[in-house]
N, C-alpha and C positions, 0 to 999 in steps of 0.2 A: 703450443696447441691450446687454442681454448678449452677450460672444463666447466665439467656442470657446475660445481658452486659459482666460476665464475659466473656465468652467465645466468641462473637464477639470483646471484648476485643481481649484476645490473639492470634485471625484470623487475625488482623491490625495491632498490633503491637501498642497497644497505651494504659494508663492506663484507667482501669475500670471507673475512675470518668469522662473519657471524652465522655463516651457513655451515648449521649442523646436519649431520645424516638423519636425527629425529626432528627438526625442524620441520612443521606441518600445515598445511593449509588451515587459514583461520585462528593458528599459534599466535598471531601479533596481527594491529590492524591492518601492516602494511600486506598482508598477503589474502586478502578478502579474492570477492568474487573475479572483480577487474584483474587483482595482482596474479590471481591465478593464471587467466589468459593471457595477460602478457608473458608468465613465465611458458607456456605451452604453445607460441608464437614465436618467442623465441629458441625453444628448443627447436623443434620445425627448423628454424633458418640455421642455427648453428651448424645441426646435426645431420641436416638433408635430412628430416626422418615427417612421415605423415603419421596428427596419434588421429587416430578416430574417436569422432564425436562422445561413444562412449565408454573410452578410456580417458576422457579427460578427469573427470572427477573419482577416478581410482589409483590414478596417480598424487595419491594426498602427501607424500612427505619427500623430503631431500631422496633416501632410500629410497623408494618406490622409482622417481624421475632417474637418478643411475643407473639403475635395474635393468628400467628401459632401456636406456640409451646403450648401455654393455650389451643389452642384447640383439641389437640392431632392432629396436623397434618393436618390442614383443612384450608384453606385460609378462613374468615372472611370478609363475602361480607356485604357492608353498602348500604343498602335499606336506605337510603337517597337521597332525591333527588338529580340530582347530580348541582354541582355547577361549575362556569367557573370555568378552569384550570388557576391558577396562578402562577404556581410551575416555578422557577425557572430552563431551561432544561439547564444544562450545559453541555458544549463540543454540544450544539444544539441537543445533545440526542433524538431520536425517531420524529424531527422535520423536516418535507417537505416542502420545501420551492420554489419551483415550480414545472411543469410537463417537463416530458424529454421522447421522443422517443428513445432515444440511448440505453439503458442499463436497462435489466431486471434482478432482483435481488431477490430471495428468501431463505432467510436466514434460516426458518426453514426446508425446504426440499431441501435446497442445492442445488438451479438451477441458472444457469447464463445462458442471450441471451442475445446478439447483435443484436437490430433490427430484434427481432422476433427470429434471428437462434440461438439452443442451441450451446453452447462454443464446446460441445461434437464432434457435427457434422462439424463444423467451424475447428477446431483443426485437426481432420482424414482427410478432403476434402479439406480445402480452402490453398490457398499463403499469408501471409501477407499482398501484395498487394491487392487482394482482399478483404481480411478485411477492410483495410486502407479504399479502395473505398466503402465497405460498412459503415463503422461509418461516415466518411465524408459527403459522397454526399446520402447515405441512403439508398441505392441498390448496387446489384452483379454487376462490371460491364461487359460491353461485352469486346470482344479480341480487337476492337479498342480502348475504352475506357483505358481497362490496358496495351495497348502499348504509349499512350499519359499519363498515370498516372507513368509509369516507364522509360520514357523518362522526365520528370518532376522531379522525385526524382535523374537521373544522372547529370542531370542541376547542384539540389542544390547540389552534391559531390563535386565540386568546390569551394573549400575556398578561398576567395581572401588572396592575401598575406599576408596583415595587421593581418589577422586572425590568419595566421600560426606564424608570428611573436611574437605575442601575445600567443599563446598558447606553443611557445619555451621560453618564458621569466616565464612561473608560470608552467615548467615542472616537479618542487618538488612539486607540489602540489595535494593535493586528485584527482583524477579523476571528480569526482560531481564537484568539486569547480569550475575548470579549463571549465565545460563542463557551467554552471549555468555563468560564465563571459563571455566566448566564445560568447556564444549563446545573450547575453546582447548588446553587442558588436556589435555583426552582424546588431541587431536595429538600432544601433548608426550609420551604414553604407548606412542601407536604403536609397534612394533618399529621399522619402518623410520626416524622422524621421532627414536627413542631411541641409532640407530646413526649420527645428523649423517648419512642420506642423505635426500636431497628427492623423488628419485626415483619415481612411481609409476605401472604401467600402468593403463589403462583399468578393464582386472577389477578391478585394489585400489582404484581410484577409486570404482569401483560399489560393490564390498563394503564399505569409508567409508561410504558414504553409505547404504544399509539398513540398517547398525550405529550413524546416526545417528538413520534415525526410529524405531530402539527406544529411544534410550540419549537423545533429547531431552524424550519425553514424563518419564518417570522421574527426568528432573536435574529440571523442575519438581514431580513429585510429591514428591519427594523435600526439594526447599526447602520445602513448604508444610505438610509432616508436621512440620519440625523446626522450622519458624518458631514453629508452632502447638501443639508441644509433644506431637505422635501418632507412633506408632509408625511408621517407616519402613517405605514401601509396598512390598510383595511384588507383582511384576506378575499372578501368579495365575491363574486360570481367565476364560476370558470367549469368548465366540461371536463375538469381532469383535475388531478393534482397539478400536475407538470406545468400547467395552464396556470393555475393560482400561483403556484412558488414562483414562477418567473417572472407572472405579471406583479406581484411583492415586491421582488430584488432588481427590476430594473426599473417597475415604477411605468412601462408604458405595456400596450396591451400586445403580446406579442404575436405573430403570423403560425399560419400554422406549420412551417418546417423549421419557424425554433420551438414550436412545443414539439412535435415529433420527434427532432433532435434531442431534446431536452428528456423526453419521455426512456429515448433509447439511453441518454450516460447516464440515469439515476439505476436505470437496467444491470445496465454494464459494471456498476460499481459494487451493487444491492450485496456483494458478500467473496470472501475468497478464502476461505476455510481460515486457517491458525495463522492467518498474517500477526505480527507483534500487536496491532490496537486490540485485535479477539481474543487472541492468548490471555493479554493483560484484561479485559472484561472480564474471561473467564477466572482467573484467578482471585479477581475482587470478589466475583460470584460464588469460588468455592469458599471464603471465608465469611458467607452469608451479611456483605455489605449490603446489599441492595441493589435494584436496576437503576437507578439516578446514581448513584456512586461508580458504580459498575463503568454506564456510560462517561461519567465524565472522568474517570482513569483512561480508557480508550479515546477519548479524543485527545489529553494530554501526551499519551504514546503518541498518536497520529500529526502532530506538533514537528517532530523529528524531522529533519532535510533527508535519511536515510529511510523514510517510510513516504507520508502522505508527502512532506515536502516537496519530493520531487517533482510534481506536476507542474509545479510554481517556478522551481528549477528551471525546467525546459524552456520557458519562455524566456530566459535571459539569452538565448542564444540568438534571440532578434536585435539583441545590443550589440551584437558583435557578427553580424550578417545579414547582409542587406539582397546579397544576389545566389541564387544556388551554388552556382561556380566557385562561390568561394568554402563551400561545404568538406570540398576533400583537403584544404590546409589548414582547415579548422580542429578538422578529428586529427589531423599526423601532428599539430601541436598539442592537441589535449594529451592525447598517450604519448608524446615524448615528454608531455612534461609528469606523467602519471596520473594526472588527473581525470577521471569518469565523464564520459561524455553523458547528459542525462537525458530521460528516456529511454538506454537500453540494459539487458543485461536483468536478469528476474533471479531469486533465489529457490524457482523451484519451477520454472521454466526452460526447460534447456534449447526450444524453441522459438519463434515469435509468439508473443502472451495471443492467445486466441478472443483476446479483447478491443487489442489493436487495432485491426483491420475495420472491426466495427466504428471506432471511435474517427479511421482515417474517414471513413464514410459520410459520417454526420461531420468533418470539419471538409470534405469534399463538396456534398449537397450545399453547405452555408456559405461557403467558398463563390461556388454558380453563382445562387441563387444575390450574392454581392457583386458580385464580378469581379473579384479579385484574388487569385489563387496564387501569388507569388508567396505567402510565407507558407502554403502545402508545400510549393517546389523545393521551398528551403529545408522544412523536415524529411521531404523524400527525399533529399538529397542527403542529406544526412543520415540516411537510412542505408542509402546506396553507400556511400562511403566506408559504413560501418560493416558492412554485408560480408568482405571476409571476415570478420570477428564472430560471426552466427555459427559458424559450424562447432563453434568453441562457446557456444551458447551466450552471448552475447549480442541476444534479437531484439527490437524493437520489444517495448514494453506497453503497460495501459496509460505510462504518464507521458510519452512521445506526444500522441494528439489531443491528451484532455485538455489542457492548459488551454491550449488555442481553439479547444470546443469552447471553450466558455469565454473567452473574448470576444468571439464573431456570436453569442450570443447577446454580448452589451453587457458582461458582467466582470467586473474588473479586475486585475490579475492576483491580484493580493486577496481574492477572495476563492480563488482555484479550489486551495486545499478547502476548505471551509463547505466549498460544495460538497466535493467527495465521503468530506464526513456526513454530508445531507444522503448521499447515497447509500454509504454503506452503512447507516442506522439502522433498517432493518435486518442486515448480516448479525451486528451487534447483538440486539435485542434476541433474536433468534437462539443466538450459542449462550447469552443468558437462561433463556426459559431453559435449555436444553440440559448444560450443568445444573441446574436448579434441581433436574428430575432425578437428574441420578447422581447425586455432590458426592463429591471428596476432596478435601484440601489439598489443592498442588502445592507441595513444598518439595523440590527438589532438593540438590543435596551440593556443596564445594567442595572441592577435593584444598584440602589445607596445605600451603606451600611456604612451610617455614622461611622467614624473611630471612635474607643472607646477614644481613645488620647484625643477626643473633648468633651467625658463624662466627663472627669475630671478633665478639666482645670480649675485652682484656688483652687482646696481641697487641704487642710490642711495649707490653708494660708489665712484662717479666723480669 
C-alpha cells in the first residue's frame, strides 16, 4: 500500500528517506508554492480524499498531511494550550511587519484597493496620473493639482546628457539592466548625493520621486531608439501620460485603444502592498538611503524570474505553441516534469489575481481591434487546462496577460518587465514617503543552525 511519505515523496521529487514528519512547506525550494499543490493533488488521487480550498495551506508539514489522511480527511485540531509561535517563517511567510494605508489586499476573495478605491473602478475611471496622485499624496487630486503633477513628470522627461551617454554605451544590454543603472546614476547626479550629503527631507524625497516617473519612462525610450538605430525620443505633445510614454518607446503616434489600453496596465500595475521589490524599497528607506537608492534596490529585486520576470516568462510559451489544442499537453508535461507553468499560481492570492481579467481585457480589445486572437485562445487555453489546479490556488495571475499586452502594443518582449517597473513606480515611491514618516530599521533576525561539518571534526582520528 502506498504511504504518505511515499507519495509526497514523488510530488517533490526527492527520495522517500528524506521525508521527515517535520519536513515543512517552504523547508527547501523544492516544496514552494507549485510543490505544495502537487503534493495536495496527489494526496487527492492517492487517498480518494477532497481537502478544501482552505485547508490547503494548513496542512504545512509531513505531520499535519498524515493527520489528515489517518483521519479520513479531517484536519486534526490540538486542544492544547497554545504556545509562542517559534517556527521559523521563511521567505517572512504570513508575517506583518508594519501598518500601511496604501494598498488593500485580500487574497481569499480576490480584491485589491488603492487607498480605499477598488482597482475595478480605478482601472474603467481613473488616468494614471491620478492614481500616481492618489498612492503618493493619498487622495484624487483636483485639475490644478494634476496639471502641476503632469508638468512635474515633463520636467523629469529630460535626461541630462550624461545620462543619454551612458545609456548609448550599455545599448546591448537587457532593458531592466540599463533601466536599474540609469536610474542609479541619476542619484549620483543629484546636487545633494554630488556634495557626499545623504541627507533628504520628505519634499526632496517626493520631488525624486515625480522626477523619476518622468525620467524612467524616457531611460527606456531612449535605450530602444538607440538599440534600434532611431532618433532619440522628444517626450513631445500628448493628452495624457500614457499617450507620451508610448508615443517614446514605440517611436510612432499611437490610436486611441493603445493609449486606453496602455492607460489601464500602468493602472493595474501602480502598486501591490509588500511584494519583494516594496519590501526591499522599504528596507533601503528604513536605513535612511534615500529615494533614488531606495528605487534602484527595487528594480534590481524586480530583475528576479521569480518576481517581475515572469511576465517575460509567459511569452515563451508562444515558442512552444502555435494552436490552443495543444495547451492541455503542454501543462500535463510541465507538472510531470515539475516545472511552473508561468502566469499562474500568486503568493497571496488563493484565487485569480483580481488583475487578471482586467489585463485579459485590454489583450482582448487589442486582439479585435488586430484581427487576430489566436495567441488569447492560446492563453485561455492554458487557463482552461490549469483550472483544476485553481481550487488549490493556483489561478491565473497579473503576468498571464501582461506580456502580451505589451507586444500587441508594438513594444518588444524583452522590454515587458521594464514596463511594469514603469507602472509600479509609483506603488514604490508611495511606501517610500510612507516608511519615511514613521521609520524604523527592519532588521529581522536568523535563527543560527550550527553547520554539521563542526559535528564532526576530529572523528576518526582518535
Amino acid at each position: 500500500m502506498t504511504t504518505v511519505n511515499e507519495v509526497i515523496a514523488q510530488a517533490l521529487g526527492i527520495k522517500p528517506a528524506e521525508v521527515k514528519d517535520d519536513l515543512a512547506y517552504q523547508s527547501f525550494p523544492d516544496w514552494d508554492s507549485l510543490g505544495h499543490v502537487n503534493i495536495m493533488s496527489s494526496i487527492e488521487t492517492a487517498f480518494e480524499l477532497e481537502i478544501a480550498p482552505e485547508l490547503v495551506h494548513r496542512l504545512r508539514t509531513v505531520a499535519d498531511i498524515k493527520g489528515f489522511v489517518a483521519a479520513g480527511g479531517r484536519l486534526i485540531e490540538n486542544d492544547a494550550p497554545s504556545a509562542p509561535d517559534h517556527r521559523v517563517h521563511r521567505g517572512l511567510d504570513g508575517v506583518e511587519f508594519d501598518h500601511s494605508a496604501i494598498t488593500r489586499i485580500d487574497g481569499e476573495l480576490g480584491e485589491l484597493e488603492y487607498r480605499g478605491f477598488s482597482i475595478h473602478d480605478l482601472v474603467e475611471r481613473a488616468s494614471a496620473e491620478e492614481v500616481m496622485h492618489l498612492l503618493i499624496e493619498g487622495y484624487l487630486p483636483s485639475e490644478h493639482e494634476l496639471q502641476v503633477l503632469r508638468a512635474a513628470l515633463l520636467t523629469g522627461m529630460t535626461l541630462p546628457d550624461s545620462i543619454v551617454q551612458l545609456i548609448g554605451m550599455l545599448r546591448a544590454a537587457h532593458p531592466l539592466e540599463v533601466l536599474r543603472t540609469a536610474v542609479s546614476a541619476l542619484g549620483a547626479l543629484s546636487p545633494l548625493h554630488a556634495q557626499g550629503v545623504f541627507d533628504e527631507t520628505i519634499d526632496e524625497a517626493r520631488a525624486r520621486g515625480l522626477m523619476l516617473l518622468g525620467s524612467v519612462p524616457m531611460i527606456l525610450a531612449t535605450h530602444l531608439a538607440l538599440r534600434d538605430g532611431r532618433a532619440i525620443p522628444d517626450p513631445g505633445e500628448g493628452a495624457c501620460y500614457a499617450e507620451i510614454v508610448l508615443k517614446a518607446l514605440t517611436g510612432e503616434s499611437p490610436d486611441e485603444i493603445a493609449v486606453r489600453v496602455f492607460n489601464r496596465a500602468l493602472i493595474i500595475h501602480a502598486d501591490h502592498s509588500s511584494n519583494a521589490s516594496t519590501f526591499t524599497a522599504r528596507v533601503a528607506t528604513s536605513t535612511e538611503a534615500g529615494m533614488i537608492n531606495a528605487i534602484t534596490a527595487a528594480i534590481a529585486t524586480f530583475t528576479g524570474r521569480r518576481h517581475g520576470g515572469a511576465s517575460e516568462g509567459v511569452l515563451d510559451v508562444f515558442d512552444e505553441l502555435s494552436q490552443p489544442e495543444e495547451a492541455e499537453s503542454y501543462v500535463a508535461r510541465k507538472l510531470a516534469a515539475g516545472e511552473p507553468v508561468m502566469g499562474f499560481g500568486h503568493r497571496v492570492y488563493r484565487v485569480v489575481d483580481p488583475r487578471a481579467g482586467h489585463l485579459r481585457e485590454c489583450v482582448l480589445e487589442l486582439s479585435e481591434a488586430r484581427r487576430d486572437d489566436r495567441r488569447l485562445k492560446i492563453l485561455d487555453a492554458l487557463a482552461a487546462a490549469m483550472a483544476p489546479r485553481a481550487r488549490h490556488g493556483v489561478a491565473p495571475n497579473v503576468d498571464l496577460y501582461a506580456g502580451l499586452t505589451y507586444r500587441l502594443l508594438g513594444i518588444p518582449d524583452d522590454v515587458a518587465v521594464a514596463i511594469f517597473v514603469l507602472g509600479r513606480l509609483p506603488g514604490w515611491i508611495a511606501h517610500v514617503l510612507e516608511q519615511r514618516a514613521n521609520n524604523v530599521l527592519i532588521r529581522p533576525l536568523l535563527r543560527y543552525k550550527q553547520p554539521e561539518s563542526l559535528l564532526t571534526v576530529g572523528k576518526g582520528q582518535q
